[in-house]
C-alpha positions in Angstrom: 119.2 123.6 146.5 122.4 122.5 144.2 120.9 119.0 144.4 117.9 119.7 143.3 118.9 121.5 140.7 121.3 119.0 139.7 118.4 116.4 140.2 115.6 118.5 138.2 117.9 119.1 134.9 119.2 115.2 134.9 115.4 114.3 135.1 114.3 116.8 132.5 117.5 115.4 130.4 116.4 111.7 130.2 112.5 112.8 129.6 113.5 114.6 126.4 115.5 112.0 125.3 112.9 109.3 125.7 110.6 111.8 124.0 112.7 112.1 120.6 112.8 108.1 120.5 111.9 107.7 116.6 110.9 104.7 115.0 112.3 103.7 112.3 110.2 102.4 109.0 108.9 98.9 109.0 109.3 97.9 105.7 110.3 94.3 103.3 112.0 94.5 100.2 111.4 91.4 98.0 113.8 90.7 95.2 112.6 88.5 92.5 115.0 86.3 91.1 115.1 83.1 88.6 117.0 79.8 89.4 120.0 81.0 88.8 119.6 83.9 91.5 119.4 86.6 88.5 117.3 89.1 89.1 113.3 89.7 87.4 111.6 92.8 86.6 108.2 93.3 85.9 107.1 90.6 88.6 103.7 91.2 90.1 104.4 90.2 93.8 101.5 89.8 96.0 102.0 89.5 99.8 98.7 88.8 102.2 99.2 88.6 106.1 98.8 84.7 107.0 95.4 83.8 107.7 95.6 83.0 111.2 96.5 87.1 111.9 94.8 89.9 111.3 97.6 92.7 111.4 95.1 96.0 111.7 92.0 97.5 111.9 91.2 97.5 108.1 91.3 93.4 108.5 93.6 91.2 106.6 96.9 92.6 104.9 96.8 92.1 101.2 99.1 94.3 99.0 100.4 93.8 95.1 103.0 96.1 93.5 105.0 94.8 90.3 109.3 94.6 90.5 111.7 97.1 89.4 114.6 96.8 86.9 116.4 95.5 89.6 113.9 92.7 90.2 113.3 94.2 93.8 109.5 95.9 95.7 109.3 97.5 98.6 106.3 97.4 100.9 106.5 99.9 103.8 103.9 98.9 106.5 105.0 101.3 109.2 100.9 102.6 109.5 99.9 99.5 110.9 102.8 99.2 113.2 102.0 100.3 116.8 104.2 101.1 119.4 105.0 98.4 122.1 103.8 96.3 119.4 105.9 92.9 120.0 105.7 91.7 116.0 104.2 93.0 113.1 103.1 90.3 110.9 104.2 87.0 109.1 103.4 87.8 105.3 103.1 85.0 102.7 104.8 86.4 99.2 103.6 85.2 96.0 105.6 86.5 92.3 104.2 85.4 88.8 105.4 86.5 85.3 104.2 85.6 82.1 106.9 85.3 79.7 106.5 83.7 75.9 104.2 81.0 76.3 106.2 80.2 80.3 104.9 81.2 83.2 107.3 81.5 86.4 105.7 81.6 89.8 107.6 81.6 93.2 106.4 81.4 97.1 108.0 82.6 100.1 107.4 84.7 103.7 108.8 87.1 105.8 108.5 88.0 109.1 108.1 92.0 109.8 109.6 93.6 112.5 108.7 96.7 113.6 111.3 99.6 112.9 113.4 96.8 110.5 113.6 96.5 106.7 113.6 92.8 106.6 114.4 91.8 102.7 113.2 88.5 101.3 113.2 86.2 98.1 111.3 85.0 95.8 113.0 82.3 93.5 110.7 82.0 90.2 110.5 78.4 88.5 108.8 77.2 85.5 105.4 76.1 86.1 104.4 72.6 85.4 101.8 72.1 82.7 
């Protein structure tokens, strides 16, 4: 009887601590920056899910948000995270500003993984006329 006992509450232990697993939110933080790594605010930064993936039932990811002071967005994509889900997505980045009569423009990615901020940059240079 002490066995089971012993047996039933260890059981009972490690199924209530599997139960509480949380997972964390799956978010990027892109940090716009020019060429000499200072930071950009007021950066519209795009990001779209790479063509070849479709990331959730909606379709395609697409999602635009403009940079803080700090030159940084965050994206938080934890709804279209599921769980046992190996990846979440590839996402290609895009920033533009128009500044004067320049325009800066900058490309990058980042890879999301689930329960991870992942940060990224985008390094804005001059476009060619």
């Amino acid at each position: 009887m002490r066995k089971f006992n012993f047996s039933f509450c260890f059981i009972t232990f490690i199924l209530i601590l599997i139960s509480c697993h949380k997972i964390e939110p799956t978010k990027t933080t892109i940090t716009a920056v020019n060429e000499t790594k200072v930071p950009i605010a007021n950066v519209k930064v795009v990001i779209r899910a790479q063509p070849s993936q479709v990331v959730s039932a909606k379709g395609n990811l697409s999602d635009s948000a403009y940079t803080n002071a700090k030159g940084q967005v965050e994206f938080d994509y934890s709804s279209i995270y599921q769980d046992g889900q190996a990846g979440v997505a590839v996402l290609d980045i895009t920033g533009v500003i128009i500044t004067g009569n320049d325009t800066l423009e900058g490309a990058s990615y980042v890879q999301l993984d689930a329960g991870i901020t992942k940060p990224a940059t985008v390094i804005l240079r001059k476009k060619k006329k």
